[in-house]
C-alpha positions in Angstrom: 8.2 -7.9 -7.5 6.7 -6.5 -4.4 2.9 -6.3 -3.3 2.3 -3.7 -1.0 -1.7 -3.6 0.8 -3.2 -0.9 3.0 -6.3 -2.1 4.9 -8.4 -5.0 5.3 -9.7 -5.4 1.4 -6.9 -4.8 -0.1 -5.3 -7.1 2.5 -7.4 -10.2 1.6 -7.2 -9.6 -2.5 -3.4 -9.3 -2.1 -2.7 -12.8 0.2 -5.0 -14.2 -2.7 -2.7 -13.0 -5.0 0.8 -13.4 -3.7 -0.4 -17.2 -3.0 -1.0 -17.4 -6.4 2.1 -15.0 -7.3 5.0 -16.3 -4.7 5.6 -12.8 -4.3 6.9 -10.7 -1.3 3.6 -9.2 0.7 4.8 -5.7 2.8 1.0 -5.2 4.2 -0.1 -1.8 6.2 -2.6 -2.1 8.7 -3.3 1.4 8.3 -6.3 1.8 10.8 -7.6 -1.4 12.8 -11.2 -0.4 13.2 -13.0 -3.0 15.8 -14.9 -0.8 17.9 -17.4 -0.1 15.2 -18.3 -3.8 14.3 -20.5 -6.5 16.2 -18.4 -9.2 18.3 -18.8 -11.6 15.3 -16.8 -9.5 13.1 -14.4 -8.3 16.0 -13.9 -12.2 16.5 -14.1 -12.9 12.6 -11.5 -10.6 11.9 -9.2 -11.5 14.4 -9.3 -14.7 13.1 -8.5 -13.9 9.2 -5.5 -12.3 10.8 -4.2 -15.5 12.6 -4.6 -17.1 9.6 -3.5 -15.4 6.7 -1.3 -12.6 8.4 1.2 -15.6 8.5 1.6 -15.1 4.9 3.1 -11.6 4.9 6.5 -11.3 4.7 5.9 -8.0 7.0 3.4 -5.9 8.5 3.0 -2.4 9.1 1.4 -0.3 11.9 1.4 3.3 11.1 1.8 4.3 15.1 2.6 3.1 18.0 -0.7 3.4 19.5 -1.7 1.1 16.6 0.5 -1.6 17.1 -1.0 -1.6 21.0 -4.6 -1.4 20.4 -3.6 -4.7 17.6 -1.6 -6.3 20.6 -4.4 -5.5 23.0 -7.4 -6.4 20.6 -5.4 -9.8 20.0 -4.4 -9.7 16.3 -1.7 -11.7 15.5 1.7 -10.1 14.9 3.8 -12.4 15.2 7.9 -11.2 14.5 7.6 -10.1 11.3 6.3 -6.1 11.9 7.6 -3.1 12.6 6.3 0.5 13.3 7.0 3.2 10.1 5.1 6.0 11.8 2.3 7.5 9.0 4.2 11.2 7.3 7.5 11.6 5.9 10.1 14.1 6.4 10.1 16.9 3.9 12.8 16.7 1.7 13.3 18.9 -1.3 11.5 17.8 -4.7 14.9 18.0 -7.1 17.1 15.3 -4.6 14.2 12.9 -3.6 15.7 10.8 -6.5 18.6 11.1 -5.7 18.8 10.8 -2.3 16.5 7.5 -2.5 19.2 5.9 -5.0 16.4 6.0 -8.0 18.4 7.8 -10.4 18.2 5.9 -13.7 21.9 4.9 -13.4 20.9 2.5 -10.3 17.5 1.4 -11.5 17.9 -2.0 -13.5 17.8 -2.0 -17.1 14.0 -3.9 -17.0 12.2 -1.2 -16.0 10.5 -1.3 -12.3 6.7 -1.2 -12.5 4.5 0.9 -10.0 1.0 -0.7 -9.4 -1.8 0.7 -7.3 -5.2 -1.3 -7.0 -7.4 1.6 -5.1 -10.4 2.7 -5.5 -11.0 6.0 -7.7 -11.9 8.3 -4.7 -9.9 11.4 -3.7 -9.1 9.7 -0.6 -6.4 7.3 -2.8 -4.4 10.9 -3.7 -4.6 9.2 -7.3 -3.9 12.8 -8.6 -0.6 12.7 -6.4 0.4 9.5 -8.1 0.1 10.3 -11.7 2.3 13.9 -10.5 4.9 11.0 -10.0 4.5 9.5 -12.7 5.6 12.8 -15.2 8.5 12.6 -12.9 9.7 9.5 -13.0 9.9 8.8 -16.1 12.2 5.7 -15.9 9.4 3.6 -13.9 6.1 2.3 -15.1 3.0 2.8 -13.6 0.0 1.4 -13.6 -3.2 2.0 -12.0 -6.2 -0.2 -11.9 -9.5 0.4 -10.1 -13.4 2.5 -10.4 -14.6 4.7 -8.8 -16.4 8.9 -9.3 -12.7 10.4 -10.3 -12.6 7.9 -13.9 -13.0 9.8 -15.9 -11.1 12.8 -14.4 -8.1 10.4 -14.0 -8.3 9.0 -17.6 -8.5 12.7 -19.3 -5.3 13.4 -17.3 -3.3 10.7 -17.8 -4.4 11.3 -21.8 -4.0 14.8 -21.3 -0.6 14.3 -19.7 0.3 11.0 -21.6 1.2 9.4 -18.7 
């Protein structure tokens, strides 16, 4: 119902996809990296981001230092973003459910699907995802990608049966 993109690749397959979808895009800048390309890409990506960054319904900066170094490096913003600072407040495991309102009494009766499109990499905490997954048992999840931890991810998720 929702896509949901961190970073520039992910960025472009997903305002592929919700053009061909119609689908809500919530997309996280998470990192704006300029200093380490050549002007052409600076200026390159600067302009993808005036032109398709119009197509997510909103953006994301992880900090407020990265929402000034987009404002200052001249990437398009627009309205449509807001600052949801990277780290969550600890809450304890048992009323994360319930606190949230994703107790199966609230959820609807189709049930809600959980897709991540990562690369299979510890970096992705795919590990952390499928620990979710035993949890919530009333959501679906689905995880699509390559990378070194296959294999490792498949045997647990057949281990498990996730």
């Amino acid at each position: 119902d929702i896509i949901h993109a961190h970073g520039k690749g992910a960025g472009l397959i997903s305002r592929i996809l919700i053009i061909l979808t119609a689908r809500p895009l919530i997309y996280t800048f998470h990192g704006i990296h300029l200093k380490c390309h050549s002007r052409l890409m600076r200026l390159t990506y600067i302009i993808y981001e005036f032109l398709l960054g119009g197509l997510d319904s909103i953006e994301i900066l992880v900090s407020e230092s990265e929402k000034e170094y987009a404002l200052k490096s001249n990437i398009y913003l627009g309205d449509k973003y807001k600052v949801i600072h990277n780290g969550v407040r600890n809450m304890p495991r048992k009323n994360y459910a319930e606190n949230n309102n994703l107790t199966n009494k609230s959820l609807k009766p189709k049930k809600v699907r959980v897709i991540s499109v990562c690369r299979f990499v510890s970096q992705k905490n795919i590990k952390d995802i499928l620990k979710i997954a035993e949890k919530m048992k009333s959501l679906d999840f689905y995880i699509i990608g390559d990378g070194s931890l296959w294999k490792e991810i498949k045997n647990i998720i057949s281990k498990r049966k996730i």
